[in-house]
C-alpha positions as CSV (number, residue, x, y, z in Angstrom):
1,X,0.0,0.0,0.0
2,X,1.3,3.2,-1.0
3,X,1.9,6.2,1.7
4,X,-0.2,9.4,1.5
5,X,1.9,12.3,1.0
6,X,2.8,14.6,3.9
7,X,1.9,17.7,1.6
8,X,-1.7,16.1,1.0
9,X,-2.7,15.8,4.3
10,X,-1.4,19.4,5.5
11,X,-3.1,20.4,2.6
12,X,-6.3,18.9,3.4
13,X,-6.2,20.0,7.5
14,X,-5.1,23.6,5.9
15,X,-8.3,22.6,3.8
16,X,-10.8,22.0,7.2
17,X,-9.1,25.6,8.8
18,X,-9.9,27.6,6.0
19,X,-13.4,26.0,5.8
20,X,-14.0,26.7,9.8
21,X,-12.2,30.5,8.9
22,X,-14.8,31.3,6.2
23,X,-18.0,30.0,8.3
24,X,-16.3,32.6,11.1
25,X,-16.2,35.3,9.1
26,X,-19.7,34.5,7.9
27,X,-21.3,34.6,10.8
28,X,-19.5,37.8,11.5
29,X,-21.1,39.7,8.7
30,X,-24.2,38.1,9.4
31,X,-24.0,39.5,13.2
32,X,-22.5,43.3,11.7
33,X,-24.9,43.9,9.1
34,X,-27.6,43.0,11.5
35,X,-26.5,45.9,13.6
36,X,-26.0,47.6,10.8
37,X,-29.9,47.6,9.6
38,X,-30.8,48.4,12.7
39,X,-29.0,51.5,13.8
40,X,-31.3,52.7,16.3
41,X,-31.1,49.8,18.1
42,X,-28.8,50.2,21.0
43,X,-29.1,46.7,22.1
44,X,-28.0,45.2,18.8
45,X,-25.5,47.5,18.7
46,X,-24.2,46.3,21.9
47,X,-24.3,42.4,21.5
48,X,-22.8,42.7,18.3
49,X,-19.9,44.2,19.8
50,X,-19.6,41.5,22.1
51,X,-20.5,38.5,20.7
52,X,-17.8,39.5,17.7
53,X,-14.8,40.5,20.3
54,X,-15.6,36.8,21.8
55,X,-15.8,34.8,18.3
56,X,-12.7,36.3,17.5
57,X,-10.9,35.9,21.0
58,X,-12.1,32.4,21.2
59,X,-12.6,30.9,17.6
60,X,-11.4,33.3,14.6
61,X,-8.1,34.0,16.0
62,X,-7.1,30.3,16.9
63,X,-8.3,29.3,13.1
64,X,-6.4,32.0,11.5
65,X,-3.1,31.0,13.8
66,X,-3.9,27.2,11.9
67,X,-4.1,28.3,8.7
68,X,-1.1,30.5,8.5
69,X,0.8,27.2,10.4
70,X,-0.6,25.0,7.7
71,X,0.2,27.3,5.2
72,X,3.5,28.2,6.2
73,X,4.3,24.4,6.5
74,X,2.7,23.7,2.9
75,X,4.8,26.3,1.4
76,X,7.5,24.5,2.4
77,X,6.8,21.3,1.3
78,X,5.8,22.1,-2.3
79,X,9.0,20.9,-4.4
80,X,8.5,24.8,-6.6
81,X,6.5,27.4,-5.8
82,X,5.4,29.0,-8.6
83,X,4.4,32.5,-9.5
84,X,0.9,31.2,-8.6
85,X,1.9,30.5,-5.1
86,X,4.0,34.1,-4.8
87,X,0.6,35.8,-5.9
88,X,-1.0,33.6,-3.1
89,X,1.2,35.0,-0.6
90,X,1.4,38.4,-1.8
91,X,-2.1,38.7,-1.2
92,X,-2.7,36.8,2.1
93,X,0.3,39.8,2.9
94,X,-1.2,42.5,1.5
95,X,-5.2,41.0,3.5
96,X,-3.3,41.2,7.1
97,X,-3.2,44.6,7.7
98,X,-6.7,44.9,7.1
99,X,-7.7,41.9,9.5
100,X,-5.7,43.0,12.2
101,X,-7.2,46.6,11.9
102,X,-10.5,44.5,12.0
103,X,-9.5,42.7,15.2
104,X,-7.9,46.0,17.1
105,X,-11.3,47.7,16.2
106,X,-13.6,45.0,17.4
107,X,-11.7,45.3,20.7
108,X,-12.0,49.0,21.0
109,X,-15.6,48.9,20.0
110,X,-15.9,45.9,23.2
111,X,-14.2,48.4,25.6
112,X,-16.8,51.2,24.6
113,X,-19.8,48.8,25.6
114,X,-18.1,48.7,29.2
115,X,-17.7,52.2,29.4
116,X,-21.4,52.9,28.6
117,X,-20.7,55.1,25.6
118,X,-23.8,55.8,23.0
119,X,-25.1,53.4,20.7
120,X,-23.8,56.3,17.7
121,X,-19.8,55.6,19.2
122,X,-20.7,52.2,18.4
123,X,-22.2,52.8,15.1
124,X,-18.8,54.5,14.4
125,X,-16.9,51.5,15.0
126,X,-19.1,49.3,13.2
127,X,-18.9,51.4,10.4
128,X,-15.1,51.0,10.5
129,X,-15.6,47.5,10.7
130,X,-17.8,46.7,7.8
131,X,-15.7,48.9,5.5
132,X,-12.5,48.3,6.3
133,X,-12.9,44.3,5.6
134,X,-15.2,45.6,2.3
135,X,-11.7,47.7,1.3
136,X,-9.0,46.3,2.8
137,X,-9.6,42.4,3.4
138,X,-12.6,40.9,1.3
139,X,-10.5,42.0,-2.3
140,X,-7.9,40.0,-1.0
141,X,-9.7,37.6,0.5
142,X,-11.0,36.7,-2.6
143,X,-8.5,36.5,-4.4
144,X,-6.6,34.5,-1.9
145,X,-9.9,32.0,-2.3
146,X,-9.9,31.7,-5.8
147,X,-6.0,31.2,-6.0
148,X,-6.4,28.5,-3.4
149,X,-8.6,26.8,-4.7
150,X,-6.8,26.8,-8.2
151,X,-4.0,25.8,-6.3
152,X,-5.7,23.0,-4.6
153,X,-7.4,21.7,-7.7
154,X,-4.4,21.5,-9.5
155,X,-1.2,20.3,-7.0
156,X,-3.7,18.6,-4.6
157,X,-6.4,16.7,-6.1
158,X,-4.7,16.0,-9.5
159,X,-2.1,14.2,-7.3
160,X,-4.4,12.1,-5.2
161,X,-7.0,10.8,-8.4
């Protein structure tokens, strides 16, 4: 019987993180655009704030940690990479600075719910939220997806069929 290899299974846990990742971020929009329709509402307002802060603390954060590991050890057990990898990784670059501004403002927006500040502070901050992952991340985000996925289709699964 013939050994799977190492690259394919990385591949495929990368695979199951990146899966997990985009239900996250899913579910995030889902929660910020329902605040979003319903600025008056102070109480959405306010568990949107938390409940994001916590999905990232507890489960977005972890899964993006695995699927830069996975990806990191992927890229270096591909024999080449090829300009389609470099574009990859340029991009997944060019989508952090965006996610981390994401994260740092989710946990602003958490500390204004302690402090009791108006529902409009937290408007602000949603605001900053939803378009600075519509400018800065989801582009990228995309394109990291659709390179992936070419990526996988073609090194991956050609490999294992």
């Amino acid at each position: 019987m013939e050994r799977i290899p190492t690259i394919n299974l990385v591949a495929l846990l990368h695979l199951w993180f990146v899966a997990a990742f985009m239900g996250v971020y899913a579910c995030e929009a889902v929660m910020e655009l329902y605040a979003w329709f319903r600025p008056q509402d102070a109480e959405a307002q306010r568990m949107t704030a938390r409940y994001h802060y916590w999905i990232d603390t507890v489960v977005e954060i972890p899964t993006l940690l695995a699927v830069a590991a996975t990806g990191i050890w992927m890229a270096f057990l591909v024999e080449k990479l090829t300009t389609m990898h470099w574009v990859l990784i340029a991009c997944v670059a060019a989508m952090v600075p965006g996610a981390l501004a994401c994260i740092f403002t989710v946990r602003k927006r958490r500390r204004l719910v302690h402090s009791d500040a108006p529902a409009a502070d937290l408007r602000v901050r949603s605001r900053r939220i939803i378009g600075g992952t519509a400018l800065f991340v989801n582009p990228f985000l995309l394109a990291v997806l659709l390179l992936g996925s070419w990526l996988a289709w073609h090194r991956v699964l050609d490999s294992i069929y």
